[in-house]
Every structure is written in structure tokens, then in C-alpha cells.
C-alpha positions in Angstrom: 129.4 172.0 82.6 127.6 169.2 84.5 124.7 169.4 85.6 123.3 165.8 85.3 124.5 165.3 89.2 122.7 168.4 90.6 119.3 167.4 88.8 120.0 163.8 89.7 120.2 164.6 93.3 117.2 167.0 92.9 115.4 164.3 91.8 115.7 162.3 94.3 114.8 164.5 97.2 111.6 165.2 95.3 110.8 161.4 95.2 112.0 161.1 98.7 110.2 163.9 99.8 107.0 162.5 98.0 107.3 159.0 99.1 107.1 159.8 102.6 104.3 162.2 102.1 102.4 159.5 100.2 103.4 156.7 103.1 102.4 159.0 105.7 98.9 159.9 104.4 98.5 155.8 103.7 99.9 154.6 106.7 98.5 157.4 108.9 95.4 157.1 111.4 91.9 158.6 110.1 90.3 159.4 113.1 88.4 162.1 114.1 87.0 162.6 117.1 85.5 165.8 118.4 88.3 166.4 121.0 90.7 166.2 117.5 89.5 170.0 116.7 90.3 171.7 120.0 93.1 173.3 121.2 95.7 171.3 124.1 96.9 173.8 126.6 98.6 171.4 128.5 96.5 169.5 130.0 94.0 173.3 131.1 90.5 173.6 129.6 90.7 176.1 127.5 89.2 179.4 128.4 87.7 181.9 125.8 89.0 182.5 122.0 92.1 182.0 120.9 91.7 185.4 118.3 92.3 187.5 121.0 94.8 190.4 120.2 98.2 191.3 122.5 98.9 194.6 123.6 101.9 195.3 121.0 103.9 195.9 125.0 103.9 191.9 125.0 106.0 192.0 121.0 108.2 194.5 122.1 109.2 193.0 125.2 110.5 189.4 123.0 111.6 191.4 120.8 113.9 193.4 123.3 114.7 190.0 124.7 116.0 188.3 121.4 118.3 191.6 121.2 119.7 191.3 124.8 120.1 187.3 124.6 122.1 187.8 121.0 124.4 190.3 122.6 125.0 187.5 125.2 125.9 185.0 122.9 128.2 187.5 121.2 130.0 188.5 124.8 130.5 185.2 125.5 132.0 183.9 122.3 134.4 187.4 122.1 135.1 186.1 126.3 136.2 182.3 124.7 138.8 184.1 121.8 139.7 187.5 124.6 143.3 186.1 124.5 143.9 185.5 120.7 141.5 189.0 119.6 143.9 191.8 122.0 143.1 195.0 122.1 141.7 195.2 118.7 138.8 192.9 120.0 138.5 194.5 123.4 137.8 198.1 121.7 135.3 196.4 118.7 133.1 194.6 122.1 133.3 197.9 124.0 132.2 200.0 120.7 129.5 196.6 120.4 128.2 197.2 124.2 128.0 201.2 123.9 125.5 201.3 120.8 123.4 198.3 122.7 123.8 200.8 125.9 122.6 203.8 123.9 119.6 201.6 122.6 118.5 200.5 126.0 118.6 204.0 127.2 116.9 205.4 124.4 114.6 202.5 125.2 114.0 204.1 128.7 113.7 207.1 127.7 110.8 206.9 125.3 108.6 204.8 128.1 109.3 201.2 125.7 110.5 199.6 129.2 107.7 201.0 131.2 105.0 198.7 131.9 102.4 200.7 134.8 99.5 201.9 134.3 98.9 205.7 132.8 102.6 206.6 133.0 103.6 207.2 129.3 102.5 210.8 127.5 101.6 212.0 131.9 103.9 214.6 132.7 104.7 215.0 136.4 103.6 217.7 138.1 106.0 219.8 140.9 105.1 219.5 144.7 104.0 223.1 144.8 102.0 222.9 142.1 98.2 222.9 142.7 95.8 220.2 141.2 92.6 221.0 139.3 
């Protein structure tokens, strides 16, 4: 077997990958300045720490996003091949949008979606009912 190509070719990405590390730290600007440290927010002073912690609301909502846009990609590359997939396609993308359904209403359901304030673990009372 040959493997003189494959270590030749590793070889050279490591020297590649060296050399411009090495130019870059040569060739690169050394100064520091105590604006070099702080944070850019666009052009904003910055306000307080940036350590602060999210409510885990804020992680749950990109995540649900990154699951909704994927099943938009997916729907609009089975709408591009509807014609050559048939019926076989149509019934996998319907059986694809039912289990995202199901997760969105189990979503719902368990108060993930629900952003106001004091509304998950309160039950509702009935009209009738007195308060305390």
C-alpha cells in the first residue's frame, strides 16, 4: 500500500499551516492600546458584565428555531423533487410534518412556548370559585 502520498500531502498542510502562523505573528501589528481589551458592541458603550447568565427561555427558543428553519429547508427541497418523488415522497413529508406537529404541540402543552409572567405550574381557577 502507499502511503508516501498521504504523509506527503500531510506534510505539507502542516508547513503551510505553520508558515502562515509564523508570517502572521512576524508580520502582524504589536499594539496595545487600552481600548484593544474591551469589548465592540457596535459602535454602543458597553453597559455592565458580560458574565451575565440567560434565562435557559432564551436557549430554548434558538433551539426551537434551528428545528423549525431545518424543517424548512427539508420542505422546500422535497417541494423542488415533488414531481420525480410521487406518492412515496408525499406520504414520507406528511409522516416528516406530523412528528414536527406532535413536537410543537407537546411544546405547547408543557408551557416551553409560553413566555408571560407567572403562567407555568398556576392552575386556573373557575369563575365561581372564590379567592383566598
Amino acid at each position: 500500500m502507499m502511503l508516501w502520498p498521504l504523509l506527503v500531502y500531510f506534510a505539507l498542510v502542516l508547513v503551510l499551516v505553520a508558515g502562515m502562523l509564523g508570517l502572521s505573528y512576524v508580520l502582524g501589528e504589536r499594539r496595545t492600546e487600552r481600548a484593544t481589551g474591551e469589548p465592540y458592541e457596535s459602535g454602543i458603550p458597553p453597559t455592565g458584565s458580560a458574565r451575565i447568565r440567560f434565562d435557559v427561555k432564551f436557549y430554548l427558543t434558538a433551539m426551537f428555531f434551528v428545528v423549525f428553519d431545518l424543517e424548512a429547508a427539508f420542505l422546500f427541497a422535497w417541494a423542488v423533487a415533488f414531481r420525480d418523488l410521487g406518492w412515496a415522497g408525499y406520504v414520507e413529508v406528511a409522516i416528516f410534518v406530523g412528528v414536527l406537529l406532535a413536537a410543537l404541540i407537546y411544546l405547547w402543552r408543557v408551557g416551553a412556548l409560553d413566555w408571560g409572567p407567572g403562567r407555568r405550574g398556576v392552575e386556573r381557577r373557575d369563575e365561581g370559585e372564590p379567592t383566598p
